[in-house]
C-alpha positions as a LaTeX table, in Angstrom:
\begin{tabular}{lrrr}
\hline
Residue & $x$ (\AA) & $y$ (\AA) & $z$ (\AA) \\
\hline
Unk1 & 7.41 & 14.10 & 13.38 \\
Unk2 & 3.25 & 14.23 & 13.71 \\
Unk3 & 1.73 & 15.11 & 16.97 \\
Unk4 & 0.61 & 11.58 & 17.32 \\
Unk5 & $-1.26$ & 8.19 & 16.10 \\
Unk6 & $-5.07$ & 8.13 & 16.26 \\
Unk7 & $-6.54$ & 5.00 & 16.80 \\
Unk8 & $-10.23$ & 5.40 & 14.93 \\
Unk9 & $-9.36$ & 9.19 & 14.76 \\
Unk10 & $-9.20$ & 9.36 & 18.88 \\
Unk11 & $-5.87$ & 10.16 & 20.30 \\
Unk12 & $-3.42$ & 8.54 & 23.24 \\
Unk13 & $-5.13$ & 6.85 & 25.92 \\
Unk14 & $-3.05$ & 8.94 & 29.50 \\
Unk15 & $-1.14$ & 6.15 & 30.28 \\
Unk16 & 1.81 & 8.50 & 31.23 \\
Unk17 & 0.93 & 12.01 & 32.18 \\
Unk18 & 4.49 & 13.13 & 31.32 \\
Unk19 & 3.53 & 12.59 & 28.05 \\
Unk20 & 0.13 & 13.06 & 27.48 \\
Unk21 & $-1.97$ & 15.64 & 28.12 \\
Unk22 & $-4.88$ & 15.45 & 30.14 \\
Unk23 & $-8.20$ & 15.54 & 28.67 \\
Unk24 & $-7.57$ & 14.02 & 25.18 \\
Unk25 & $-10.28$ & 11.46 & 23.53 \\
Unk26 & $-9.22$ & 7.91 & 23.38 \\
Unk27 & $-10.96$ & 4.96 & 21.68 \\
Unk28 & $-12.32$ & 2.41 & 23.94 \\
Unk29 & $-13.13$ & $-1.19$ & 22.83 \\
Unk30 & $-15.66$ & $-3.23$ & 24.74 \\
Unk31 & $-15.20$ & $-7.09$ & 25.32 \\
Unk32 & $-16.77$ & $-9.98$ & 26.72 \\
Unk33 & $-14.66$ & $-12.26$ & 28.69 \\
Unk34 & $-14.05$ & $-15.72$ & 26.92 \\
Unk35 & $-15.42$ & $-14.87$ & 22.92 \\
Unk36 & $-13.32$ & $-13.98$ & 20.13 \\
Unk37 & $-13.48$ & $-10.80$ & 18.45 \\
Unk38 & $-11.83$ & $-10.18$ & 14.90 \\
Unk39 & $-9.53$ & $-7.19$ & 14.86 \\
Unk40 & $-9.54$ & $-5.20$ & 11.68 \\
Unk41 & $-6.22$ & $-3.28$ & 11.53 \\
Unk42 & $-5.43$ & $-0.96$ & 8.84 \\
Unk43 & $-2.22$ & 1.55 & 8.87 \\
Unk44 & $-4.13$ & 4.42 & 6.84 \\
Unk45 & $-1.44$ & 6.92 & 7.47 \\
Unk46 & 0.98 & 8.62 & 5.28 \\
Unk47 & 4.56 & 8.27 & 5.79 \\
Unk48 & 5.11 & 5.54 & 9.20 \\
Unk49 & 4.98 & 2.34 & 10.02 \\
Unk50 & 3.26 & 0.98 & 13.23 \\
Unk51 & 3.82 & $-2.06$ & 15.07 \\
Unk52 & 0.39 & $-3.25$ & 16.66 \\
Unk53 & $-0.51$ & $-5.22$ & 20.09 \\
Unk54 & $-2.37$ & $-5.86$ & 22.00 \\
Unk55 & $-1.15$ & $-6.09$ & 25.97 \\
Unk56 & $-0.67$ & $-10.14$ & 27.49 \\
Unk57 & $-3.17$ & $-10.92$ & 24.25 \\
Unk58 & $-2.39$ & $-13.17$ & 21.43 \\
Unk59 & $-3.19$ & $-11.93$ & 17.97 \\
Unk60 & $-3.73$ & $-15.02$ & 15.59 \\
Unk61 & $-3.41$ & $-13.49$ & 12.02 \\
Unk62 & $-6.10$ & $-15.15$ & 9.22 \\
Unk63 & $-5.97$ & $-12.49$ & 6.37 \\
Unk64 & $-4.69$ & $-9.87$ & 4.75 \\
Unk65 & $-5.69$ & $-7.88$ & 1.94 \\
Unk66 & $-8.54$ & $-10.22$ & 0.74 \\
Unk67 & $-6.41$ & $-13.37$ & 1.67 \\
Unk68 & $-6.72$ & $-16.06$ & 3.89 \\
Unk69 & $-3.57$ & $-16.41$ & 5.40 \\
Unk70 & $-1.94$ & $-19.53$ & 7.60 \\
Unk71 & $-2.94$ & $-18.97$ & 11.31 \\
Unk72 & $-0.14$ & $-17.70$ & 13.31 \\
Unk73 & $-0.33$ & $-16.66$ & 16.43 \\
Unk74 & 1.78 & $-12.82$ & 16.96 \\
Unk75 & 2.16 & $-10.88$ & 20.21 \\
Unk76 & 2.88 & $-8.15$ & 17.27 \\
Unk77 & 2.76 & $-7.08$ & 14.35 \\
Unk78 & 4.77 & $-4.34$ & 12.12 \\
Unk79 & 1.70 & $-3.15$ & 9.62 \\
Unk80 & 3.58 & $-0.63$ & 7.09 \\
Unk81 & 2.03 & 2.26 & 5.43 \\
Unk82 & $-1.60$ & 0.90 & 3.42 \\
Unk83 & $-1.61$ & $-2.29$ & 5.09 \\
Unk84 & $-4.13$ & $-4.04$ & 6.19 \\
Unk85 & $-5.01$ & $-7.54$ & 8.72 \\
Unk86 & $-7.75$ & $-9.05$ & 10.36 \\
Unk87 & $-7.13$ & $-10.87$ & 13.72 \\
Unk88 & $-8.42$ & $-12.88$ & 15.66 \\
Unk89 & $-8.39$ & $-12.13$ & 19.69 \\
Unk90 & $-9.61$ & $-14.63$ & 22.10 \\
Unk91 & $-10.70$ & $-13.13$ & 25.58 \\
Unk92 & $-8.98$ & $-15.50$ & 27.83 \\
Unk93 & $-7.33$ & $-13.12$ & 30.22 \\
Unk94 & $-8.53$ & $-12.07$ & 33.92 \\
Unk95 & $-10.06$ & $-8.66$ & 34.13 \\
Unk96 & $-8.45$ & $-7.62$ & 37.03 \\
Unk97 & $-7.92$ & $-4.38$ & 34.65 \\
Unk98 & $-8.26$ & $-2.77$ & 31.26 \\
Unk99 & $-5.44$ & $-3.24$ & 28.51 \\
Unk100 & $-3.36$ & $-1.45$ & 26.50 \\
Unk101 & $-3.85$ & $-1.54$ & 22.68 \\
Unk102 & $-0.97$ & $-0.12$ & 20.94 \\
Unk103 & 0.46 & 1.07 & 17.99 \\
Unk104 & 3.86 & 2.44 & 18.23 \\
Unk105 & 6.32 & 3.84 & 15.18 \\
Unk106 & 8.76 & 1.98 & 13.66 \\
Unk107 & 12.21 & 2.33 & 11.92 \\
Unk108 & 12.19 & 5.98 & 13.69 \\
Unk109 & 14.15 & 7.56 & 16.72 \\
Unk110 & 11.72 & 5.95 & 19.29 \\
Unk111 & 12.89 & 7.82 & 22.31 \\
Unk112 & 12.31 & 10.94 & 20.34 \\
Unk113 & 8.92 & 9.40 & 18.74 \\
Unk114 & 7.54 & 7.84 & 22.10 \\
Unk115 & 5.07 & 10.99 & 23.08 \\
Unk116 & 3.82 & 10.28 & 19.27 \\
Unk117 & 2.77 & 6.71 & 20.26 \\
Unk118 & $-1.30$ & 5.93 & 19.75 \\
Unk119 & $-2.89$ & 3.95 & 22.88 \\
Unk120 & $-6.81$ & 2.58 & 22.67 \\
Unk121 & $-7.87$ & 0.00 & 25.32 \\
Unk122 & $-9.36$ & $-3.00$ & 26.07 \\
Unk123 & $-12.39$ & $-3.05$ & 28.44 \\
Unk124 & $-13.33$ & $-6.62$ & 29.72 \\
Unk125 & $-16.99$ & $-6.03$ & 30.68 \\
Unk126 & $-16.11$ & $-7.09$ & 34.40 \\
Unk127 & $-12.90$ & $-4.95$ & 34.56 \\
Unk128 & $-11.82$ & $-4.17$ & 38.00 \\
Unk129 & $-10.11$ & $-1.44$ & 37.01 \\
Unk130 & $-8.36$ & 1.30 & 34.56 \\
Unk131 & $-5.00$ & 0.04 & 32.67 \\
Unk132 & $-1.92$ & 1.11 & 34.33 \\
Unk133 & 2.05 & 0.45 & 34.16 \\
Unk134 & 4.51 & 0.80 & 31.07 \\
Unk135 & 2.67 & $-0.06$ & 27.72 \\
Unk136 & 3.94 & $-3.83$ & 26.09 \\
Unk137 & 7.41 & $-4.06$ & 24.84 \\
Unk138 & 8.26 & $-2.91$ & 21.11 \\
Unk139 & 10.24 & $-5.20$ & 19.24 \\
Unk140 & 13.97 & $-4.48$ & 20.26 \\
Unk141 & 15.85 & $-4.54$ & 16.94 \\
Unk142 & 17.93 & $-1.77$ & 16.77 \\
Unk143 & 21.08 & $-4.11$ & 16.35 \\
Unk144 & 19.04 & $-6.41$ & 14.52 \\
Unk145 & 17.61 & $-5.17$ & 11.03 \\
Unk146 & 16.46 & $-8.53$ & 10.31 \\
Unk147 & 13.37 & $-9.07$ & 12.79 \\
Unk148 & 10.66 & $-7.02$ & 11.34 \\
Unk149 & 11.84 & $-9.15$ & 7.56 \\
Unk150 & 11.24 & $-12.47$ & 8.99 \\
Unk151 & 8.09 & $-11.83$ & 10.50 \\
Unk152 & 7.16 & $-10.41$ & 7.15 \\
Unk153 & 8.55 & $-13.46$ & 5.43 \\
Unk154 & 6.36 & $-15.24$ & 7.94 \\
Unk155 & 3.04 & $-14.28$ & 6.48 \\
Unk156 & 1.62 & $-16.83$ & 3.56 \\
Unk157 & $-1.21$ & $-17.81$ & 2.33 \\
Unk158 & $-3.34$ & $-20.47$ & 3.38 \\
Unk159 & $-3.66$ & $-23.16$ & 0.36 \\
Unk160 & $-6.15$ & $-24.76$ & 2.27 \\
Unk161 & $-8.84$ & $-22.30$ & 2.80 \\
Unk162 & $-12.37$ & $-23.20$ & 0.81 \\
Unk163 & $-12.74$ & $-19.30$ & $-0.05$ \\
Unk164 & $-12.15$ & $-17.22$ & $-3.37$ \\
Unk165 & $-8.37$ & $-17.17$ & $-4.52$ \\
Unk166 & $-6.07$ & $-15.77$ & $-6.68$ \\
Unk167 & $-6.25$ & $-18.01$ & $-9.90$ \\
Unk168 & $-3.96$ & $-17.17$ & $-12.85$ \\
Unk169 & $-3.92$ & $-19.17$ & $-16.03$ \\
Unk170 & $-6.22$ & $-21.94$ & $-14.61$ \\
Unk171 & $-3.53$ & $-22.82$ & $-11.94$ \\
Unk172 & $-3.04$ & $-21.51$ & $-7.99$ \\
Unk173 & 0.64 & $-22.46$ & $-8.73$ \\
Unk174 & 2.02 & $-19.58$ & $-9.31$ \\
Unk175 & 5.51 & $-20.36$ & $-8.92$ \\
Unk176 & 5.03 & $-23.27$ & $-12.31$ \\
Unk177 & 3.59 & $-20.01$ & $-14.17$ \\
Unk178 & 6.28 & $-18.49$ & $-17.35$ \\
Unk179 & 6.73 & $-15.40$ & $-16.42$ \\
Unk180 & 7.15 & $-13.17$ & $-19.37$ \\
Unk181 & 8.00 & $-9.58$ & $-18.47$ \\
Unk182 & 10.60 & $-8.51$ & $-15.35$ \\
Unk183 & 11.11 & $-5.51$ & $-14.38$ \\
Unk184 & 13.28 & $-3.98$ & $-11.45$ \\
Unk185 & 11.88 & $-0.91$ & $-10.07$ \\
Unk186 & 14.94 & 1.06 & $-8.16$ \\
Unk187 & 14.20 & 3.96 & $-5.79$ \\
Unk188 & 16.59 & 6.46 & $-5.00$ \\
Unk189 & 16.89 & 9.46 & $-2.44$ \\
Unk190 & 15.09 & 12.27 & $-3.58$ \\
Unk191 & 17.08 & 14.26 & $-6.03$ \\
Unk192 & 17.18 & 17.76 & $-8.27$ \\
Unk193 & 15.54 & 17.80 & $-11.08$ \\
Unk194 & 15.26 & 21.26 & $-13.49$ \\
Unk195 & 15.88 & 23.22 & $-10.41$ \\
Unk196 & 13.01 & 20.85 & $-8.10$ \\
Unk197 & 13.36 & 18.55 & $-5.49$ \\
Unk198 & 11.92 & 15.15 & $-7.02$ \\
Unk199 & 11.51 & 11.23 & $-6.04$ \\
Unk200 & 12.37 & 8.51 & $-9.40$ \\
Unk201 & 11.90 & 4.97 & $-10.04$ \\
Unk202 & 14.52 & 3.77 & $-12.72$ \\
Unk203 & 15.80 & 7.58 & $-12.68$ \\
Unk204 & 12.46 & 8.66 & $-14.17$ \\
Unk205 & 10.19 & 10.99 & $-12.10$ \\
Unk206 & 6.73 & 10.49 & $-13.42$ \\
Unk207 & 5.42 & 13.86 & $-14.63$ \\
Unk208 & 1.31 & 13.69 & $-15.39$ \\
Unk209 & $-0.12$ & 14.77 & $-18.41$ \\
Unk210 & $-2.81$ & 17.14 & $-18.59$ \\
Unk211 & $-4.47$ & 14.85 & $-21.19$ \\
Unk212 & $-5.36$ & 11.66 & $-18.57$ \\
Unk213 & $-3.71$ & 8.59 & $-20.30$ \\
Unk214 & $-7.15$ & 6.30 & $-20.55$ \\
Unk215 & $-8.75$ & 9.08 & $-22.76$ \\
Unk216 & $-4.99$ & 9.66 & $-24.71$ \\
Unk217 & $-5.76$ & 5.91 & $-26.16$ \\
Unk218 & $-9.50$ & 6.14 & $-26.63$ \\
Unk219 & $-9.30$ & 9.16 & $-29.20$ \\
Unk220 & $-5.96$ & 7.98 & $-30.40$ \\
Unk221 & $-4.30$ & 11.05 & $-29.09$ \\
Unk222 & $-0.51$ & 10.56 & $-29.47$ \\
Unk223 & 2.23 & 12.32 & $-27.82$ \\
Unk224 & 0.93 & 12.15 & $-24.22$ \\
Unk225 & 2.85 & 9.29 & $-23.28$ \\
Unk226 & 5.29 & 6.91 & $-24.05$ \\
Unk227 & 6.32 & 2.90 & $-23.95$ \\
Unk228 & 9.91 & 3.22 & $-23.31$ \\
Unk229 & 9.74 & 3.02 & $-19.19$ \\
Unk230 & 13.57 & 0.79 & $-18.48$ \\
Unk231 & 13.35 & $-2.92$ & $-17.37$ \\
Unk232 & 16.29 & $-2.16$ & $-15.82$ \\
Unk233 & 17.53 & 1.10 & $-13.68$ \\
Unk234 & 19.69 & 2.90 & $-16.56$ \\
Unk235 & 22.83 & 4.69 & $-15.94$ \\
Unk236 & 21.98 & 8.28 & $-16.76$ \\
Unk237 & 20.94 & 11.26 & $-15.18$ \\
Unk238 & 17.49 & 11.71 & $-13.48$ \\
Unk239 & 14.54 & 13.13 & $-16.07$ \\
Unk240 & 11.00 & 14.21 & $-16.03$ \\
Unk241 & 9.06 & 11.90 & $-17.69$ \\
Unk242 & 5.51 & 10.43 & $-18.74$ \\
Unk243 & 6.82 & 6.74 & $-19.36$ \\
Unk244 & 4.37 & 3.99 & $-19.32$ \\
Unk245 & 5.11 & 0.58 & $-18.69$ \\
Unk246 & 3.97 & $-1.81$ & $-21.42$ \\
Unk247 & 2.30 & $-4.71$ & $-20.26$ \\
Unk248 & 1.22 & $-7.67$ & $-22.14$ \\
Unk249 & $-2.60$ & $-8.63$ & $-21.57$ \\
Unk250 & $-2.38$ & $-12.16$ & $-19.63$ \\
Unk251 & 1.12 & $-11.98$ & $-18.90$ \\
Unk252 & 2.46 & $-13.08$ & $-16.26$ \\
Unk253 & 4.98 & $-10.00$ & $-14.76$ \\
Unk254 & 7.63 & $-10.20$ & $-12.38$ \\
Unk255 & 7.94 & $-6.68$ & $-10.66$ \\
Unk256 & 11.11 & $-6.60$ & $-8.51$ \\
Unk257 & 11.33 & $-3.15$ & $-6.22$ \\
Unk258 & 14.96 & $-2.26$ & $-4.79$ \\
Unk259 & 14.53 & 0.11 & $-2.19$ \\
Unk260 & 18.07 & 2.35 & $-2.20$ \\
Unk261 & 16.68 & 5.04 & $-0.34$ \\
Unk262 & 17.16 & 5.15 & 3.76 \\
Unk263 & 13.14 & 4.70 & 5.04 \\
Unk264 & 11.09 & 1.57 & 4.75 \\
Unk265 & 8.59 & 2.25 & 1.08 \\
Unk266 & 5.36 & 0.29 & 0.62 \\
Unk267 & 4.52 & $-0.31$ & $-2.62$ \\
Unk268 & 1.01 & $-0.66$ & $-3.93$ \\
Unk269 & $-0.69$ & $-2.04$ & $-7.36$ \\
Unk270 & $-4.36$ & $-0.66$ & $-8.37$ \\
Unk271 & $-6.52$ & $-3.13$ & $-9.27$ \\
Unk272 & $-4.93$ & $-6.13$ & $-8.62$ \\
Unk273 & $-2.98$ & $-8.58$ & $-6.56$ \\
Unk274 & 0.25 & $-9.51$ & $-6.12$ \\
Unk275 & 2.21 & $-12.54$ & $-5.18$ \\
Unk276 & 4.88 & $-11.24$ & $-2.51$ \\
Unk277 & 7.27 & $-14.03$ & $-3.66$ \\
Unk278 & 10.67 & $-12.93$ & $-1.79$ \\
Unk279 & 12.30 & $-10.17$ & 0.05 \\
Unk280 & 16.37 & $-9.72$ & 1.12 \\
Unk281 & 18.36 & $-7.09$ & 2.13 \\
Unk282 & 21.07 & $-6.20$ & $-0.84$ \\
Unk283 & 20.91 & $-5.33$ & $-4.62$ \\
Unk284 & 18.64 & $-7.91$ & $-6.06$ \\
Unk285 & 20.39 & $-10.36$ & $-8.72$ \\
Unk286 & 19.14 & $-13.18$ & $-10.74$ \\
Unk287 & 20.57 & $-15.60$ & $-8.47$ \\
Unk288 & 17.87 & $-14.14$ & $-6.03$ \\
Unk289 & 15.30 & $-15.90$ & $-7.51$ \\
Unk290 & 16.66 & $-19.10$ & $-6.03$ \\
Unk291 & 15.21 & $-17.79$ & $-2.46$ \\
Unk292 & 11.59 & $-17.59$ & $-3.72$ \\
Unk293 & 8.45 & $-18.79$ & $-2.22$ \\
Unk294 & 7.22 & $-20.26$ & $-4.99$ \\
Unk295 & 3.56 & $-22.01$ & $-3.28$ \\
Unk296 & 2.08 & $-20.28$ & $-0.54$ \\
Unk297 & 3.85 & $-16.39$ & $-0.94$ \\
Unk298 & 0.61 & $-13.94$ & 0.30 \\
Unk299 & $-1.35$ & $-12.63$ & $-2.26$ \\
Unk300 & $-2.27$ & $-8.46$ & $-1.44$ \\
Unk301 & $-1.89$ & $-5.48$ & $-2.99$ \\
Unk302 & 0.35 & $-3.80$ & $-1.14$ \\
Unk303 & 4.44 & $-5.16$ & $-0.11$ \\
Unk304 & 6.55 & $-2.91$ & 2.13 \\
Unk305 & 10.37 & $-3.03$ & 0.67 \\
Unk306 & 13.17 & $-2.51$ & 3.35 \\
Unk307 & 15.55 & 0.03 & 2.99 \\
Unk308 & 18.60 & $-1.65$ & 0.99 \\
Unk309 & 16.56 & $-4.42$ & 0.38 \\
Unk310 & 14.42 & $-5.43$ & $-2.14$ \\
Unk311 & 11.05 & $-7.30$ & $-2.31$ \\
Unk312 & 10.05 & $-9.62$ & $-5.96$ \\
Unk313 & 6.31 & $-9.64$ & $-6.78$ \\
Unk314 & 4.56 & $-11.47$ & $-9.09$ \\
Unk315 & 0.93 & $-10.24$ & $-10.98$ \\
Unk316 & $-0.90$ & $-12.00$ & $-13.56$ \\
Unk317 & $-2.53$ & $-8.80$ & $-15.64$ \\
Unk318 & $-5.76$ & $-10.01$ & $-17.05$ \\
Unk319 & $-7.66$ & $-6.86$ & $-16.33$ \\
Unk320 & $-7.51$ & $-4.20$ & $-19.16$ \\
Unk321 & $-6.95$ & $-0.49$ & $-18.31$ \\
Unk322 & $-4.37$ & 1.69 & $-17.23$ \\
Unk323 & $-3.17$ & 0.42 & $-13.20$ \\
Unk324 & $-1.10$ & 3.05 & $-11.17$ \\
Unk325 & 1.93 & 1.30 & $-9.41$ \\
Unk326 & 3.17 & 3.59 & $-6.58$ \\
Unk327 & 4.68 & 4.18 & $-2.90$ \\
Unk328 & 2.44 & 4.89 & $-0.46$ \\
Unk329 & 4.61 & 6.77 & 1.25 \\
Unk330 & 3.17 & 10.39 & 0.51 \\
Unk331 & 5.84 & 12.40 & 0.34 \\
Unk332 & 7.55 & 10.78 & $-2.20$ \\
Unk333 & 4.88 & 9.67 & $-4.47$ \\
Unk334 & 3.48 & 13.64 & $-4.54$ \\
Unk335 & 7.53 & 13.91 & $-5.95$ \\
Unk336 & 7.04 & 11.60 & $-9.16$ \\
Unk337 & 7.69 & 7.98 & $-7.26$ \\
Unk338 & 4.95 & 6.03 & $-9.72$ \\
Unk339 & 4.98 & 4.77 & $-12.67$ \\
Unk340 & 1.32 & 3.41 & $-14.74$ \\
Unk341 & 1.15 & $-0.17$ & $-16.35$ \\
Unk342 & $-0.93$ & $-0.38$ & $-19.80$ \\
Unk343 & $-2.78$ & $-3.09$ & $-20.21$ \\
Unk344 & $-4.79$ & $-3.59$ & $-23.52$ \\
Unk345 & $-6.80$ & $-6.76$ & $-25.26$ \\
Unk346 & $-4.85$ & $-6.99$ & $-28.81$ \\
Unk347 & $-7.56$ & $-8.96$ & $-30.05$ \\
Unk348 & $-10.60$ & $-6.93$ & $-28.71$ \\
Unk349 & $-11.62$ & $-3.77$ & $-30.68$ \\
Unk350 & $-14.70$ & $-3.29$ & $-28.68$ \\
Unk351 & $-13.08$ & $-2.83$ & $-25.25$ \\
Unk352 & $-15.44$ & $-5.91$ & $-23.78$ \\
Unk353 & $-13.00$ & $-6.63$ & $-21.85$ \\
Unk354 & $-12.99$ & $-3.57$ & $-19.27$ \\
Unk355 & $-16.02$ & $-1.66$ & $-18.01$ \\
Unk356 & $-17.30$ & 1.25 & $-20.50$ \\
Unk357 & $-16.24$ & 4.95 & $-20.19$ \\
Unk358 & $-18.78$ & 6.51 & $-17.65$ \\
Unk359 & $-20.58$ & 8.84 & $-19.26$ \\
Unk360 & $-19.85$ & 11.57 & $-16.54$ \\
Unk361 & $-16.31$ & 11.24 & $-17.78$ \\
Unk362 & $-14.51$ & 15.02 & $-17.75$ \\
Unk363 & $-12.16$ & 15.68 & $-20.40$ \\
Unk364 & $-9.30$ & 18.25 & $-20.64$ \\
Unk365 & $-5.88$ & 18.33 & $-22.30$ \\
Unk366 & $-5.86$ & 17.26 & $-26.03$ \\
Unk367 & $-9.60$ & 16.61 & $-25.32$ \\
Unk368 & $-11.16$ & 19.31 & $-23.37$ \\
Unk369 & $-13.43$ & 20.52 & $-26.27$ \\
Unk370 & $-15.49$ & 17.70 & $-25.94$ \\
Unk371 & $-16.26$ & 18.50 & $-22.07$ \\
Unk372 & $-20.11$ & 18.93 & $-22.04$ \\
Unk373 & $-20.96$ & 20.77 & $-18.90$ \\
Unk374 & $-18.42$ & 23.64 & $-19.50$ \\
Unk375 & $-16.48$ & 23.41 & $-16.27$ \\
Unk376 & $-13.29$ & 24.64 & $-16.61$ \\
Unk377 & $-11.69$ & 24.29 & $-13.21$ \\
Unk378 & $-11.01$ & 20.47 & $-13.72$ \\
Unk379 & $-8.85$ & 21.53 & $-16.29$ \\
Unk380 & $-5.59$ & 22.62 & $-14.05$ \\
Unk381 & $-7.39$ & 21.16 & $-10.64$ \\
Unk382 & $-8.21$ & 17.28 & $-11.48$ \\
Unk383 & $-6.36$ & 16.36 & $-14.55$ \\
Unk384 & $-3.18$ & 15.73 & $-12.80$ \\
Unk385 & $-4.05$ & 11.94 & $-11.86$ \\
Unk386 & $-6.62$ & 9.97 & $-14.13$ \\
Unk387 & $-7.88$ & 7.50 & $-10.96$ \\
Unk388 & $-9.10$ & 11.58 & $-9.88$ \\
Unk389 & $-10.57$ & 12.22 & $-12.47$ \\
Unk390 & $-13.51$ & 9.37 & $-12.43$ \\
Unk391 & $-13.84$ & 10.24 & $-8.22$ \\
Unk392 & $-14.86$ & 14.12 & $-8.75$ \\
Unk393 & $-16.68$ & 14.03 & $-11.74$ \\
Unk394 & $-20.22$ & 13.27 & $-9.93$ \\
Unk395 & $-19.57$ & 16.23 & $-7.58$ \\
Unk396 & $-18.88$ & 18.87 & $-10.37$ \\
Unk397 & $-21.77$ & 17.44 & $-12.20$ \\
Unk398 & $-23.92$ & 17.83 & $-9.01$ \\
Unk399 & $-22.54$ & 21.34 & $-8.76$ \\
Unk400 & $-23.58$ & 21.89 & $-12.23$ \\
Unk401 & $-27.27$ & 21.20 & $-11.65$ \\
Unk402 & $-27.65$ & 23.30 & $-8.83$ \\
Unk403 & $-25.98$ & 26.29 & $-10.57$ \\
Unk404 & $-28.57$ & 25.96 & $-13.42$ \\
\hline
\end{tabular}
């Protein structure tokens, strides 16, 4: 259990001084009566989800992720772990005193939890005074598993907005798209691998190579990874493994992940969007697909999965590279819970189709004799992950210069 939830990096606002120290920092947002603000929330943490509000305030969601999404008024939200929503927040209450802004944990022991919870408030600019009382109501679902599902299942997109939009194969139906690669991505309780504790999708607990796989296909390196990643959870023990799934370039890929650990997972794609087309508590079957939101499912990046449940996505990959598809949740991911999608142009031998290799680009592994600057730390340090690689290099470089 942390020591808390910052709001903006400030902690608790000492709205009970059983629980909160005195003299702690709190973020303070300032209002004028009657406008409209937009509210930017984003869960940035690590492990937790929050459930956001905003005390006697409505919070009328219009995006998420990059998408415009149907306007819904919420009194609030659950935002899992890399989420993200804008708001909108009219100023239509009295100001006979400040509010509470909250955002509580979820899916946790919340009498235990409730000195961790993260308070901010709202400042009308003719406030008559400091917020007091108990902080808004949590959702009460503890014999209800169900609540915090809907509301997800609640959030779509909004066909109607005049704004930029996910547009595979010429069509924004989605749902009339062939989809022509599934895959069902099952997590499991961390388990014991070669004497370490270690997290697996499909039993496979994704081991990096030191050679990073973009560079592995460049030079025609072979042996650094392979195409055999399961469509389907196989019925073996757990292994180490650098398995790549094999995407075809403008496919259109249905990603199912079946969450059979006990915590809620978020999932997240680099460098693209997802449809989040359904979501159900169970083992996911085909017969599942009949429950589909096939129009107006949310386009984003990043889907939280329930624990026994199981949420479908569907991606359209027309960007070339190598895309990381992992949990946010940190603990897990650091213990092998990924797995990478290649994507490559069959017909393009000139790689026009993705951005060229930078030329600060650091090699190691299979490669590291063509590293120019003769920097050997990255070899063991920043190998490990190849979306690293590409965010250190200017630094070392930098570093470089000065030492000459």
């Amino acid at each position: 259990m942390p020591d808390g939830v910052l709001m903006n990096g400030k902690g608790p606002y000492r709205y009970n001084t059983t629980l909160v120290p005195d003299g702690i920092d709190y973020e303070t947002i300032n209002i004028e009566p009657g406008k409209t603000y937009r509210f930017r929330v984003h869960n940035v943490g690590i492990s937790t989800s929050l459930n956001f509000r905003i005390q006697n305030h409505n919070l009328l969601l219009v995006e998420t992720e990059g998408s415009y999404t149907v306007q819904q008024n919420y009194t609030n939200l659950d935002i899992h772990v890399g989420q993200s929503y804008s708001f909108l927040v009219t100023m239509d209450q009295n100001a006979s005193s400040d509010y509470y802004i909250v955002a509580s944990a979820r899916f946790v022991n919340e009498s235990l939890w409730s000195r961790v919870t993260g308070v901010a408030i709202l400042h009308y600019s003719n406030s008559k005074g400091m917020a007091s009382g108990p902080l808004p109501d949590s959702p009460n679902d503890f014999y209800d598993k169900t609540f915090s599902m809907n509301q997800a299942r609640s959030i779509r997109m909004n066909v109607s907005a005049g704004a930029a939009r996910p547009n595979p194969q010429g069509s924004f139906r989605y749902g009339s798209i062939d989809v022509t690669q599934v895959y069902v991505l099952r997590n499991m309780p961390p388990v014991i691998i070669n004497g370490k504790r270690r997290a697996t999708l499909n039993g496979i607990s994704y081991s990096p190579p030191v050679t990073p796989l973009r560079l592995a296909d460049e030079y025609n390196k072979q042996g650094v990874y392979t195409l055999d990643f399961p469509t389907r959870p196989l019925n073996r023990p757990p292994q180490l493994g650098t398995s790549v799934i094999n995407g075809t370039y403008k496919g259109f890929m249905e990603i199912i992940f079946q969450n059979n650990d006990t915590m809620v997972q978020t999932y997240h794609m680099d460098g693209y969007a997802f449809f989040v087309v359904g979501m159900d508590y169970g083992e996911w079957t085909e017969n599942s697909r009949g429950t589909y939101n096939k129009w107006d499912g949310v386009s984003r990046c990043t889907t939280q999965v329930f624990p026994g449940a199981w949420t479908a996505v569907l991606v359209s990959l027309d960007s070339v590279g190598f895309w990381n598809v992992r949990v946010e949740n940190l603990d897990t991911w650091y213990l092998g819970q990924e797995v990478y999608v290649r994507v490559v142009n069959p017909e393009d031998n000139s790689n026009r189709t993705e951005l060229p290799m930078p030329d600060s680009v650091l090699y190691c592994g299979l490669l590291k004799d063509k590293q120019k600057y003769g920097l050997i730390i990255h070899d063991t340090l920043f190998c490990s992950k190849p979306e690293i690689i590409f965010s250190k290099c200017c630094i070392l470089h930098f570093l470089s210069f000065l030492r000459v």
